[in-house]
VOKOLDO-776331 format. One record per residue (C-alpha): x, y, z; residue in three letters. Coordinates in steps of 0.1 Angstrom, whole numbers, padded with zeros to 4 digits, always signed. Last residue first. Layout:
XYZala/...
END
This chain:
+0099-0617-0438unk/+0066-0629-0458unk/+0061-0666-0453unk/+0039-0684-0472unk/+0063-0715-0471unk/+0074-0708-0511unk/+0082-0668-0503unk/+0047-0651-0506unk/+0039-0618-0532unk/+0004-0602-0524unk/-0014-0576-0548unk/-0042-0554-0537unk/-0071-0538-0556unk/-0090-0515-0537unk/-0128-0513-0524unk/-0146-0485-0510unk/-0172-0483-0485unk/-0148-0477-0452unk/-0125-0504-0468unk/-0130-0531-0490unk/-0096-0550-0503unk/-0102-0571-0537unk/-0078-0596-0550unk/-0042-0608-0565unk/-0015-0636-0563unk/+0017-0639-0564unk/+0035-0674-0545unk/+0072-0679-0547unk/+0081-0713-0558unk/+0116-0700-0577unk/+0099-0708-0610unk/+0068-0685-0600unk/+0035-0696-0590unk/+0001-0684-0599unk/-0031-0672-0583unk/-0060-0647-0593unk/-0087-0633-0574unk/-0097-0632-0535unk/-0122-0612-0514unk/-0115-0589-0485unk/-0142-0581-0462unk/-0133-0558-0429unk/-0119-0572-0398unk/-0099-0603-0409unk/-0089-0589-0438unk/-0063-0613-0454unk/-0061-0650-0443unk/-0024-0669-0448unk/-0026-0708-0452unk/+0000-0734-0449unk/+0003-0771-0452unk/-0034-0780-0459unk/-0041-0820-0469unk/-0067-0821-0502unk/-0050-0856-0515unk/-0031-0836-0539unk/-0016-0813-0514unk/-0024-0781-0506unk/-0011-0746-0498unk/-0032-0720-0490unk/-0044-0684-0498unk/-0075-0668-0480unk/-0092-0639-0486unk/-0119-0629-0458unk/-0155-0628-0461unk/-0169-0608-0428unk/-0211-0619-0423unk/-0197-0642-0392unk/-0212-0673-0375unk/-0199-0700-0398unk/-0162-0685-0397unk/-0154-0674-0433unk/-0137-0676-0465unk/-0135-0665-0502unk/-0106-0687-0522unk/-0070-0685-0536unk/-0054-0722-0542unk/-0024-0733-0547unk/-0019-0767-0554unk/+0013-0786-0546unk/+0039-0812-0565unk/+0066-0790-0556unk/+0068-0771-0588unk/+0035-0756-0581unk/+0004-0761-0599unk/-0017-0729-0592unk/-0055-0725-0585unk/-0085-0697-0581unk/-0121-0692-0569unk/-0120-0714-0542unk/-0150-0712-0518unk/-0142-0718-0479unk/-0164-0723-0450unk/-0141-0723-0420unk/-0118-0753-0411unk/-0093-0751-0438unk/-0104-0785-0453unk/-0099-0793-0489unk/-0119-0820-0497unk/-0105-0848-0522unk/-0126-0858-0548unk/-0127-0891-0568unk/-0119-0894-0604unk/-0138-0875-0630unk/-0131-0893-0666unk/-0116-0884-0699unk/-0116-0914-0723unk/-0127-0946-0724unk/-0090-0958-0729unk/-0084-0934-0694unk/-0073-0902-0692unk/-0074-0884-0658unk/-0092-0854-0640unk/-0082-0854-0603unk/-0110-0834-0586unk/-0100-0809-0556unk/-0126-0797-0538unk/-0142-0763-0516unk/-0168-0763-0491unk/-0194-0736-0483unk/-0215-0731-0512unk/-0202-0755-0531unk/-0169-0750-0550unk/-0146-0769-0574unk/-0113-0771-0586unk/-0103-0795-0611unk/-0070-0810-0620unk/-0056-0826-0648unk/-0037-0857-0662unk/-0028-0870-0694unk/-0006-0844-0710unk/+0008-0837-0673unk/-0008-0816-0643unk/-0026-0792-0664unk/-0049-0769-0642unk/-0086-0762-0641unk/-0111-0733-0623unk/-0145-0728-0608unk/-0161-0763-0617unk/-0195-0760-0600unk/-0205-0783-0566unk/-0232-0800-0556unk/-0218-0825-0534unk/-0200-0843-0568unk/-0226-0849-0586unk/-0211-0858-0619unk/-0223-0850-0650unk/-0223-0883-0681unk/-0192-0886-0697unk/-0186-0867-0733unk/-0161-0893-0749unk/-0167-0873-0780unk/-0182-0845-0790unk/-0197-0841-0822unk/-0168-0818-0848unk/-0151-0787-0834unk/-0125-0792-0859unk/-0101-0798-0834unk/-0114-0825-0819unk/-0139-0818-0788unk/-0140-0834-0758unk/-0170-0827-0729unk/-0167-0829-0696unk/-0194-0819-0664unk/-0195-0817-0632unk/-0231-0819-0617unk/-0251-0789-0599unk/-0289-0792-0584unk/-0318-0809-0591unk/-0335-0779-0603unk/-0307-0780-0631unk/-0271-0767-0635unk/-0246-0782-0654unk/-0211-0779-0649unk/-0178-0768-0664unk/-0144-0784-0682unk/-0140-0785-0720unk/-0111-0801-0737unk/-0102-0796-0771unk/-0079-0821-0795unk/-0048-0822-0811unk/-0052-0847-0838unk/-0031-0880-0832unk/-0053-0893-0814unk/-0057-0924-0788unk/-0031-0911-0769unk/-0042-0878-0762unk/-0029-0840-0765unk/-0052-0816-0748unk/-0058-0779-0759unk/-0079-0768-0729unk/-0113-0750-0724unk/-0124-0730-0691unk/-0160-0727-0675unk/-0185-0741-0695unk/-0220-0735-0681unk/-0244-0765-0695unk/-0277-0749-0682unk/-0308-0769-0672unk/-0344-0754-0659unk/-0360-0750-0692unk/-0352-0780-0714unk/-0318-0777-0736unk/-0319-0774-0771unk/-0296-0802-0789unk/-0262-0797-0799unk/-0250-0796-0766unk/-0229-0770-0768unk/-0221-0740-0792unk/-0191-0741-0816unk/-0166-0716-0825unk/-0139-0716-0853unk/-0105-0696-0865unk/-0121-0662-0853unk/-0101-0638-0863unk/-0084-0613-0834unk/-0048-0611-0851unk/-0034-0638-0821unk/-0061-0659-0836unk/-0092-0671-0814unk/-0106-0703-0809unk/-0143-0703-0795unk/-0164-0721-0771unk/-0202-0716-0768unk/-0221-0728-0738unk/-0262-0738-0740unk/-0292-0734-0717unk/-0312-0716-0745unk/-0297-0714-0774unk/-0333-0721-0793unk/-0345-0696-0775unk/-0323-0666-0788unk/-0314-0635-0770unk/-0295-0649-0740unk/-0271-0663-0717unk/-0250-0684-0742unk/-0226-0698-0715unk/-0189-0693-0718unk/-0155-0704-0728unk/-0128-0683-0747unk/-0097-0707-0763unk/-0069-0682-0780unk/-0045-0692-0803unk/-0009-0694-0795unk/+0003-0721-0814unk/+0005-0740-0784unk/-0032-0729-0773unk/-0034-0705-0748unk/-0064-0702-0720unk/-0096-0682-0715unk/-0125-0689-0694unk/-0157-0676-0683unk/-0169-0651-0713unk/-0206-0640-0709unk/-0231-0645-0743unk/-0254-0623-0755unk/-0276-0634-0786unk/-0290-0608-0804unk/-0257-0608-0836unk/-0240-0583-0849unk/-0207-0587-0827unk/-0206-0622-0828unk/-0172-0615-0808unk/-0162-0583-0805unk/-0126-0571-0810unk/-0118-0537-0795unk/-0099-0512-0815unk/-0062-0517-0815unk/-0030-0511-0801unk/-0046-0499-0766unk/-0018-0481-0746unk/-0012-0493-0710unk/+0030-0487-0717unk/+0032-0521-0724unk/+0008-0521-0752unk/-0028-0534-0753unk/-0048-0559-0771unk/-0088-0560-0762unk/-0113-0588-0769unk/-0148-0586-0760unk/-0175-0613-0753unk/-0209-0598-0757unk/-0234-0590-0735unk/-0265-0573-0755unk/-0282-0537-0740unk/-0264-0515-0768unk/-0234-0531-0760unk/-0228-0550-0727unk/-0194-0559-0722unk/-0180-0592-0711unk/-0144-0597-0709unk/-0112-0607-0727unk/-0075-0584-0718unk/-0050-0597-0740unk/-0016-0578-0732unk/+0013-0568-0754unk/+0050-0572-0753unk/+0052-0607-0763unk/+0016-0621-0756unk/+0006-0617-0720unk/-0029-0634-0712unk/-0055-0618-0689unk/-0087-0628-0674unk/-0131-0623-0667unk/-0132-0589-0670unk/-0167-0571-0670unk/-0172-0542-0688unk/-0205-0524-0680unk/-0221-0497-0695unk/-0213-0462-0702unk/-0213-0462-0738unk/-0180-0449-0744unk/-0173-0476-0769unk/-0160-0500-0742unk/-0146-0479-0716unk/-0106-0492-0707unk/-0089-0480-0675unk/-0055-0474-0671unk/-0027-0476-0645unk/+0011-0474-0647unk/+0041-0485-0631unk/+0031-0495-0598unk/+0056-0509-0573unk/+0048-0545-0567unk/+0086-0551-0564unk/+0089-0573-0595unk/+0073-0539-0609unk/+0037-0533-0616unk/+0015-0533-0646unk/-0026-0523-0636unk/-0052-0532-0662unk/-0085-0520-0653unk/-0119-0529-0679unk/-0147-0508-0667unk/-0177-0514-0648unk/-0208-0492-0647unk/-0218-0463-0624unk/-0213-0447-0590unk/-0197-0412-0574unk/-0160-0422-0581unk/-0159-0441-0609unk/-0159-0480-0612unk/-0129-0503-0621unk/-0123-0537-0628unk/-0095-0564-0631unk/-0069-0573-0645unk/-0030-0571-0627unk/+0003-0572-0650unk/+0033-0588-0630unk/+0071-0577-0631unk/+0104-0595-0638unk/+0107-0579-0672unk/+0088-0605-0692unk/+0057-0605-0674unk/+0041-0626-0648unk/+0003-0624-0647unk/-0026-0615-0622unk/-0065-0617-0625unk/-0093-0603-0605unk/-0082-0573-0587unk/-0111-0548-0582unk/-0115-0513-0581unk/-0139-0486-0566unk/-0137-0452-0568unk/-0112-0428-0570unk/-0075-0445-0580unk/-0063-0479-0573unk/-0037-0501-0559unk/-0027-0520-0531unk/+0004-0537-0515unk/+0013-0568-0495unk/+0048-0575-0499unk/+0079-0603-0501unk/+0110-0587-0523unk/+0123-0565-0500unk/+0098-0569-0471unk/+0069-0560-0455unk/+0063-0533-0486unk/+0055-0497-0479unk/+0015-0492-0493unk/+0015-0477-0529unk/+0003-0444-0539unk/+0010-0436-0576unk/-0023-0441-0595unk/-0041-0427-0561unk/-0055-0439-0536unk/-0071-0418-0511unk/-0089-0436-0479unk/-0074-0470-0490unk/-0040-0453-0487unk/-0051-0427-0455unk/-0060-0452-0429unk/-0056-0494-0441unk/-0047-0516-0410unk/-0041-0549-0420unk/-0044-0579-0395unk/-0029-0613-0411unk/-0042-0643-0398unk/-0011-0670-0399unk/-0025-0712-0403unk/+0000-0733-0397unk/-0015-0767-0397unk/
END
């Protein structure tokens, strides 16, 4: 295995950040850089956009303490910064938590959870390309008690937007439950759905974590695809459930999975009948072939992906090699230091590179995705002398930097 540990020393750019400062890249087009202003800020998700450059999500908290906001950071193909801006849900000074990005045209989709008047809500926020926001901030179930926590978002074909989520509050009888909702590129809700249908008992929690449009062979309606787990005092169990596209009773919902108590952290599409599941335990991290079968969606066996040290994914890329990416949180058994780690695997779980970040001080990871050319771009969190910055690594196709 080729495994590179990357030393980084940070003096006077984590020390003062500012919306201009940038560190030098390593190379012309291959770099490590970070971002950020006074306070604290925190890469979670990254996108490509349509100039060549990227558009970072993540949060942001002020100087001297406080609550989360929204940050959106749009950078060059370089990773030289553009433009930086925070976003404060009605001013009210508490938190906004991201959870991704989408770029649509010119515009970008930020969707979080924001607390408003003490009740999470999932929030929905269209900006410009010059960090603008175009309009006021969508709220879903705005008027409602229940709170609910975005996990996932992904793109329908016709554009439409799929938020995922566990119901986390504010009304019993939604107790232990997920919601799904499509979502129009004007912000209308086109139809949501919570799930299972029937209460849960205290102690178990179906947590959805993303939702796919799916196209099957035994349908000719495009159909919905749910991937997450469920928790119990028994542990975790991977859990499906298919939904047509009327949000009707699910079907082909298989039974969870215990697969060494882990939780679904993230999905990819491999082919129209053929996906890919990545998922954590508290130490070990797996990748779960998700196939279609005449009986419908099933889990198929796991493959473990072994870096040596404990490892939790929190993010994966399909490459155009017939690899995974995967971003994750890692560590040697005997140390309190998380470092971020980004690897190459194969679908059997085997590692052909991996790069660590922070080595000496804790780094943790965020969002992965490939390019066309196989370069590798993906985002995170540096800490440093009690403050934390967003950085932003781009990887030729080996890992390689220079």
């Amino acid at each position: 295995m080729n495994r590179i540990l990357v030393f980084i020393i940070l003096i006077s750019v984590l020390a003062g950040c500012d919306t201009s400062t940038n560190v030098a890249p390593l190379g012309e087009e291959y770099f490590i850089k970070f971002y950020g202003s006074l306070g604290d800020q925190e890469g979670v998700a990254i996108k490509p956009t349509a100039d060549g450059g990227f558009i970072i999500g993540g949060n942001s908290t002020p100087e001297f303490g406080g609550q989360l906001d929204y940050l959106l950071i749009k950078v060059d193909a370089l990773g030289n910064q553009e433009w930086q801006e925070t976003f404060d849900i009605n001013g009210s000074g508490e938190n906004d938590l991201i959870t991704d990005i989408s770029v649509d045209g010119d515009n970008f989709i930020i969707v979080g959870t924001s607390t408003i008047n003490g009740v999470d809500k999932v929030v929905l926020i269209r900006v410009d390309n010059t960090g603008a926001m175009v309009n006021v901030p969508i709220v879903f179930d705005e008027f409602s008690n229940i709170s609910y926590k975005a996990n996932g978002l992904s793109v329908t074909s016709t554009g439409n937007f799929i938020i995922t989520g566990p119901i986390t509050g504010g009304d019993p009888t939604q107790y232990g439950k997920s919601f799904m909702a499509i979502i129009n590129t004007d912000f209308m809700v086109v139809d949501s759905f919570s799930h299972p249908s029937n209460p849960s008992t205290v102690g178990n929690e179906t947590i959805f974590v993303k939702g796919l449009e799916v196209i099957n062979s035994n349908t000719s309606e495009l159909n919905y695809l749910f991937f997450g787990y469920k928790n119990s005092i028994t542990g975790s169990k991977l859990e499906l459930a298919q939904f047509q596209t009327n949000f009707g009773s699910a079907n082909n919902n298989q039974l969870p999975v215990n697969y060494n108590n882990s939780k679904v952290v993230d999905v990819v599409k491999i082919n129209d009948s053929e996906y890919k599941l990545l998922a954590a335990s508290d130490n070990s991290t797996y990748l779960i072939n998700v196939e279609e079968t005449s009986f419908g969606y099933v889990l198929a066996a796991d493959q473990l992906v072994d870096a040596g040290d404990f490892i939790q994914g929190v993010s994966l890329a399909y490459s155009n090699n017939d690899q995974f990416l995967i971003s994750s949180n890692t560590r040697p058994e005997s140390s309190i230091i998380s470092s971020s780690s980004i690897l190459e695997s194969s679908i059997s779980g085997i590692i052909s590179w991996e790069r660590l970040f922070g080595t000496e001080i804790s780094y943790t990871s965020g969002g992965v995705i490939t390019l066309a050319d196989g370069s590798v771009v993906y985002t995170g969190t540096a800490g440093f002398k009690g403050q934390k910055k967003c950085f932003l690594v781009k990887l030729k196709p080996n890992g390689e930097m220079k």
